[in-house]
Z-matrix of the N, CA and C atoms (Angstrom, degrees):
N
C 1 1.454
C 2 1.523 1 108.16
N 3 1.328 2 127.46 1 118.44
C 4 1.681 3 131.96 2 176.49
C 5 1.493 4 90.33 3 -124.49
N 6 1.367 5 92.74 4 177.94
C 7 1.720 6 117.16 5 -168.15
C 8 1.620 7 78.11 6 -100.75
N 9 1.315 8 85.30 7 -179.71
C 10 1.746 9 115.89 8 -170.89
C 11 1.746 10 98.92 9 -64.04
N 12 1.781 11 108.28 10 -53.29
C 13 1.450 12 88.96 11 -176.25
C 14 1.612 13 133.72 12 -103.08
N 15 1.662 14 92.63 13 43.95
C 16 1.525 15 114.36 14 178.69
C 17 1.084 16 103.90 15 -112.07
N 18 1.675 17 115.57 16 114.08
C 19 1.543 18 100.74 17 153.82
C 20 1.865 19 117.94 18 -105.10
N 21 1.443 20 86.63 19 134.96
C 22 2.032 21 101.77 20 169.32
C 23 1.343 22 111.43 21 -7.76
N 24 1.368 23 128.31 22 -50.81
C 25 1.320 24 130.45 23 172.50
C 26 1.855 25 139.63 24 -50.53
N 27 1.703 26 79.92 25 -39.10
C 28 1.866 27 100.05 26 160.48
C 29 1.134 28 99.82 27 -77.64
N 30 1.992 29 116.35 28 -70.10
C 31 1.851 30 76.07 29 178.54
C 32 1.522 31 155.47 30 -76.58
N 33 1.053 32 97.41 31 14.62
C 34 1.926 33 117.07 32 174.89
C 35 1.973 34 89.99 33 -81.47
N 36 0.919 35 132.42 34 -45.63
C 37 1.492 36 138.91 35 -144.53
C 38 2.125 37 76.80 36 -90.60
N 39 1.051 38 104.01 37 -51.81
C 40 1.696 39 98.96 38 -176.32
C 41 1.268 40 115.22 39 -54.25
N 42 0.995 41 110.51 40 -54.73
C 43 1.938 42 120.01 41 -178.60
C 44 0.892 43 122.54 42 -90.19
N 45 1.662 44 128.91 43 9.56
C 46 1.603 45 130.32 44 138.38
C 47 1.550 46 101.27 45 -96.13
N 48 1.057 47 147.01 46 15.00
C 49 0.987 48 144.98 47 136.82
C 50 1.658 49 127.32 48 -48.99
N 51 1.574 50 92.21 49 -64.73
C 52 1.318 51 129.88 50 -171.75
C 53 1.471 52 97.18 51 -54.49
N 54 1.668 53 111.36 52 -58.84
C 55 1.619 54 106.07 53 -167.33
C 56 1.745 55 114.37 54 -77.12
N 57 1.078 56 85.25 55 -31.15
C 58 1.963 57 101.23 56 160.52
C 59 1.487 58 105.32 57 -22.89
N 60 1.816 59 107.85 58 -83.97
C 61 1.185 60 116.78 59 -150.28
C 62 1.520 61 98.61 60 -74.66
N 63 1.751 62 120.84 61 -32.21
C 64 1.637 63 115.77 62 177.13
C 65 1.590 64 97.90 63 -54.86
N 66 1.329 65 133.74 64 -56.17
C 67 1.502 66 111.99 65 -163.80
C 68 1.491 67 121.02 66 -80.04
N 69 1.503 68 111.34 67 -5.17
C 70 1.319 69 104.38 68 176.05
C 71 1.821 70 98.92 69 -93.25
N 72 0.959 71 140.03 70 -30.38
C 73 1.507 72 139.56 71 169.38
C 74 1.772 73 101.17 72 -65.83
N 75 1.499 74 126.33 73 -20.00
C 76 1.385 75 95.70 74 -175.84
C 77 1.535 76 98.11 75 -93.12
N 78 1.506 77 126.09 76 -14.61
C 79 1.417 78 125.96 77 -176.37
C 80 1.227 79 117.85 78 -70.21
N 81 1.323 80 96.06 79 -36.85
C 82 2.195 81 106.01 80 161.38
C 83 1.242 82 124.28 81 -45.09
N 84 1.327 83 100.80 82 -57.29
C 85 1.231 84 117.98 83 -168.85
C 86 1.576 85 121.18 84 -71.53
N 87 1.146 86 124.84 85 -25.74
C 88 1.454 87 153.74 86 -164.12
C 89 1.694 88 86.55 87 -94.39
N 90 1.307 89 146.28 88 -67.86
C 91 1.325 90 136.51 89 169.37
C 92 1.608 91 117.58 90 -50.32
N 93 1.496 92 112.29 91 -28.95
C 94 1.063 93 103.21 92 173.02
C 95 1.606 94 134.83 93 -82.39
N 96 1.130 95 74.98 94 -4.71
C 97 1.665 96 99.40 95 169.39
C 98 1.969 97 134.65 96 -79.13
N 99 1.339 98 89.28 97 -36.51
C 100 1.398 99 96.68 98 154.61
C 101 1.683 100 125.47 99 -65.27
N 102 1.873 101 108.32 100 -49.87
C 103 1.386 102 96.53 101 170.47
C 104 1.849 103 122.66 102 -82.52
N 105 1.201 104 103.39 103 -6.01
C 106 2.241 105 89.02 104 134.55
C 107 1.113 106 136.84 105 -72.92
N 108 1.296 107 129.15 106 -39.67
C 109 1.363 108 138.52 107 -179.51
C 110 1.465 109 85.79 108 -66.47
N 111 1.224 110 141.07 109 -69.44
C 112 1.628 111 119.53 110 -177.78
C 113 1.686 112 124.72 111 -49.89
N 114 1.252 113 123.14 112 -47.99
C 115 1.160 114 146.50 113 -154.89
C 116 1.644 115 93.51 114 -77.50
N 117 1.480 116 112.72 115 -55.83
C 118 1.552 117 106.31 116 175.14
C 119 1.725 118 129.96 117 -108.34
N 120 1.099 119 95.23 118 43.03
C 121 1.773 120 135.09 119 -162.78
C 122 2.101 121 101.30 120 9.08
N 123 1.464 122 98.83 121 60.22
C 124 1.103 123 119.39 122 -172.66
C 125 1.955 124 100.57 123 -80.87
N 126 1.402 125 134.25 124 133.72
C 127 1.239 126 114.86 125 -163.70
C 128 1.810 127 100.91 126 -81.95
N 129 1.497 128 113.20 127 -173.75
C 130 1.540 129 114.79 128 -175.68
C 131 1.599 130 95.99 129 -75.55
N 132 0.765 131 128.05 130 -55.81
C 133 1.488 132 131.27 131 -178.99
C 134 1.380 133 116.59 132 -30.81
N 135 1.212 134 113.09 133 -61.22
C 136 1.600 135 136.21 134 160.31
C 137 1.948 136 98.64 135 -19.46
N 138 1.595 137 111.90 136 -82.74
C 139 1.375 138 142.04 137 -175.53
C 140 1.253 139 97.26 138 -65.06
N 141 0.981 140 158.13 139 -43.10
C 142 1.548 141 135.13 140 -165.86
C 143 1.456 142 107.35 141 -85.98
């Protein structure tokens, strides 16, 4: 359902956007996570 001056196409183009930038920020983040768990000798258990 969009309003009159949405077309399906903006929002298809919005919400692969959207999941775009969520999976490239969770892939960052997920590497960055190993060099804490080293850096603040936090155990794996802790991090996973």
């Amino acid at each position: 359902m969009s309003t009159p001056g949405t077309s399906p196409r903006r929002i298809f183009i919005s919400v692969a956007a959207l999941l775009l930038t969520a999976g490239w920020s969770a892939n960052h983040f997920a590497s960055v996570l190993v060099a804490l768990r080293e850096q603040l000798n936090l155990s794996p258990l802790l991090v996973n």
